[in-house]
C-alpha positions in Angstrom: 6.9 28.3 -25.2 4.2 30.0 -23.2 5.3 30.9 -19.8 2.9 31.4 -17.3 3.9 33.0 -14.2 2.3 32.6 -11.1 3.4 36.2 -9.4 1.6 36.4 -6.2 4.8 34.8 -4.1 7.2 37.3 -5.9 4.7 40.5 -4.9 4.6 39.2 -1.5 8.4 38.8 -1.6 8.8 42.4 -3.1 7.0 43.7 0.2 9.8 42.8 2.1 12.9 44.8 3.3 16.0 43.6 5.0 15.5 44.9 8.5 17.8 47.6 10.4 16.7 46.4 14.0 14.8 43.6 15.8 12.3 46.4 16.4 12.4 47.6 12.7 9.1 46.8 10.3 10.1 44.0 8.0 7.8 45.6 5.1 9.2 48.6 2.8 6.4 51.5 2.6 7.9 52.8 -0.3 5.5 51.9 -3.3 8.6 53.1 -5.9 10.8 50.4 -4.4 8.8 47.5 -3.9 7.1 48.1 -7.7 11.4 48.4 -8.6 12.1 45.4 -6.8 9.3 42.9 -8.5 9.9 44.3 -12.0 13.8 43.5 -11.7 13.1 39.8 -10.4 10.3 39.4 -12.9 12.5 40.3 -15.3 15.4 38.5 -14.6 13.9 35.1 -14.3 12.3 35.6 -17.9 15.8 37.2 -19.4 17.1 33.6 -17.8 14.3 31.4 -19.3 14.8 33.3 -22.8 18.2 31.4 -22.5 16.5 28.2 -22.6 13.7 28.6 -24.6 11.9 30.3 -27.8 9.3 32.0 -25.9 6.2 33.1 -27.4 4.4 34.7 -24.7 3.8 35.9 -21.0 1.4 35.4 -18.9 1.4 37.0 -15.6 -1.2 36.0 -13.1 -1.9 37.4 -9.3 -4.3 39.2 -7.2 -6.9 36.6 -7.5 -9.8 37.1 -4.5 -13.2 35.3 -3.7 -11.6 31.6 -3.0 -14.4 28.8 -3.1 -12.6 26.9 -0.7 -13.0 29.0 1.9 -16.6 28.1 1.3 -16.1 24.1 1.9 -14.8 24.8 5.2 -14.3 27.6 7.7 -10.6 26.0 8.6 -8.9 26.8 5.2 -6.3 29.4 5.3 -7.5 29.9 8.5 -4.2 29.9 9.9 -3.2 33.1 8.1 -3.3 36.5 10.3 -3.8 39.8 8.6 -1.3 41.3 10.5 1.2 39.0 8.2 0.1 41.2 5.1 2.4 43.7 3.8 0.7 46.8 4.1 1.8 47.8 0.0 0.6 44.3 -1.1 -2.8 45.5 -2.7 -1.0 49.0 -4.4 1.6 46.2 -5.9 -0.8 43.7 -6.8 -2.6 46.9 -8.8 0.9 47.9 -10.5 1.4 44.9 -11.6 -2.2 44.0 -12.9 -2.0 47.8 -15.1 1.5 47.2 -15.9 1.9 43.2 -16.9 -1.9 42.7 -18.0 -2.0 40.5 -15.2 -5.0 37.5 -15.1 -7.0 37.1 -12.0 -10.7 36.1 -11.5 -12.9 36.1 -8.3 -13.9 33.0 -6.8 -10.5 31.3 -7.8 -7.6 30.8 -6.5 -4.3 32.1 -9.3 -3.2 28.0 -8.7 -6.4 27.4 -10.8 -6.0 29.9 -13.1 -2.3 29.0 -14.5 -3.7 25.3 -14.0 -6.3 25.9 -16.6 -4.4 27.6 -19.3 -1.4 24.9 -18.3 -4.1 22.2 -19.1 -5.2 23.8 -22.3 -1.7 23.7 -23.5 0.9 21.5 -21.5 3.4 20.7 -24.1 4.0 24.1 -24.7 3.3 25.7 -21.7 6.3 26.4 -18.5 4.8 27.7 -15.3 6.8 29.7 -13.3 6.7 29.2 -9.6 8.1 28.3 -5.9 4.4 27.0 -5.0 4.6 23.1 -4.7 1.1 22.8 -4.9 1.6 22.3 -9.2 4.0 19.3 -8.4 0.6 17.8 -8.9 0.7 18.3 -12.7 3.0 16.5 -15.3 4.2 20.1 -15.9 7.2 21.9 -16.9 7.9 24.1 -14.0 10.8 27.1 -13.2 11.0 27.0 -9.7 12.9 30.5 -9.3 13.7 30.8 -5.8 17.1 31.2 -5.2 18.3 27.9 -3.4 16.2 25.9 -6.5 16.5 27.9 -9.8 15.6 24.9 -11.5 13.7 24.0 -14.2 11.8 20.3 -13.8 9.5 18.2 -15.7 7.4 16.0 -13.4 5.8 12.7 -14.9 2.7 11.4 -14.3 3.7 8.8 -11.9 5.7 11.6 -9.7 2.4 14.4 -10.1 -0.1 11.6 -8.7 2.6 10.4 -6.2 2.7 14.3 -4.5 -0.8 14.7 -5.1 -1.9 11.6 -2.8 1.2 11.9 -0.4 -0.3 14.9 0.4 -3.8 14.0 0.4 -2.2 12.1 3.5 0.5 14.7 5.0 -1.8 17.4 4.4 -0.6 21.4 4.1 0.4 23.6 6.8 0.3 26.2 4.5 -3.2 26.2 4.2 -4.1 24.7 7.2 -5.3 21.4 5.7 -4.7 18.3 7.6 -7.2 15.1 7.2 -4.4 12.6 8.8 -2.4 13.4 11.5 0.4 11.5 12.9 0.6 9.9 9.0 3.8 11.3 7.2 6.0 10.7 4.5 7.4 7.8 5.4 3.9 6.2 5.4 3.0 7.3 2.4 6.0 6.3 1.1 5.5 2.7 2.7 2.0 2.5 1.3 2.9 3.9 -2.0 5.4 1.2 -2.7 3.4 -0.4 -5.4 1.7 1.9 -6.9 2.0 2.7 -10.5 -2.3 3.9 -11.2 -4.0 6.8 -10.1 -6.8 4.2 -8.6 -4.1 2.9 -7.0 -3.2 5.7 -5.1 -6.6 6.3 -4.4 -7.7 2.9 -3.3 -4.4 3.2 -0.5 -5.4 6.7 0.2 -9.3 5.8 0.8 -8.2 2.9 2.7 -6.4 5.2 5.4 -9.1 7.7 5.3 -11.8 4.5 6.3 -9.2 3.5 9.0 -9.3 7.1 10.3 -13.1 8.3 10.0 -15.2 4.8 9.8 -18.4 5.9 8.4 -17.4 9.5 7.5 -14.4 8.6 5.4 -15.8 9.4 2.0 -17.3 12.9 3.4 -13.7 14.0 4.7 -11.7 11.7 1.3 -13.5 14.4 -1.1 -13.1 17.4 0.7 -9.7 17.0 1.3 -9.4 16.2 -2.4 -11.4 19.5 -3.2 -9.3 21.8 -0.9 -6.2 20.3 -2.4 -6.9 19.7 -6.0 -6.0 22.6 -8.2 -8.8 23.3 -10.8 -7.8 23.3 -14.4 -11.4 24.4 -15.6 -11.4 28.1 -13.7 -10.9 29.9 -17.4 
């Protein structure tokens, strides 16, 4: 089994200390620590996989910069404030690049990189990460954090079910939202009978027309290309 593991949530997590005061910083400066920190959690998730499966190889991917989508539209990740950044997250990110090998690539996003070597591979491939955003695959995903620690395979039906739920519920995340005021419990009411992918579209497109009028195809595919995860990036 190839594992490849998404790492930029567990270097972010690895910035973070547990906090003395309500005044205190929330982000350790000592670069010894944090590195300590992400190579013992890195680590322990693979010692836990090796349980499961005969693995064959690790890939490690972060630190990816450059993101196209920021290109389609001013408003994505917009939301996000440098001040949130932990101030060792770059020094980490290099660590771990030198130390794992790590993969990244400018103009991408790591979602599309593990998406493209998942794609090349999926039978064989487990990717390891708390980002929901691969729930859009029929992948083999570890989802590490510690109230999941669970390791699901997700069907075709259930990847283009999340995929065009959220086409519709959009993500706060990254500041994407084409429909508001439609939830889950529309999509699940819409959703009912659908077993295609044009099937899901053809409810989702509806919705959009419903919304937009004229301009429902211009705002349908850029939704679609903020959201959909590229599995041609390598």
């Amino acid at each position: 089994m190839i594992v490849l593991f998404d790492a930029d949530s567990l270097l972010w997590s690895s910035c973070y200390k547990k906090k003395e005061s309500a005044e205190d910083s929330p982000f350790n400066d000592n670069l010894e620590e944090v590195a300590f920190k992400f190579d013992e959690v890195f680590m322990s998730i693979i010692n836990k996989l090796e349980e499961v499966y005969d693995i064959t190889e690790v890939v490690t991917l972060c630190g990816s910069q450059g993101n196209f989508r920021k290109m389609l539209t001013p408003t994505y990740k917009a939301n996000r404030k440098k001040a949130d950044i932990p101030p060792l997250l770059n020094e980490l990110t290099s660590y771990v690049t030198e130390s794992y090998s790590a993969v990244s690539k400018s103009g991408s996003e790591t979602d599309d990189l593990v998406a493209s070597m998942w794609a090349k591979n999926p039978k064989e491939s487990i990717i390891v990460s708390i980002d929901k955003d691969y729930l859009q695959f029929p992948a083999t995903i570890y989802n590490y954090h510690y109230k999941h620690q669970t390791i699901t395979t997700y069907t075709e039906l259930e990847a283009n079910y999340f995929f065009y739920e959220q086409m519709i519920v959009g993500d706060t995340a990254d500041n994407v939202n084409f429909c508001k005021g439609y939830g889950r419990a529309y999509a699940k009411k819409i959703f009912k009978d659908c077993t295609t992918p044009y099937q899901f579209r053809k409810q989702v497109f509806t919705l959009y027309k419903q919304i937009y009028k004229s301009k429902a195809r211009e705002k349908y595919i850029l939704c679609y290309n903020l959201l959909k995860l590229r599995t041609n990036a390598i």
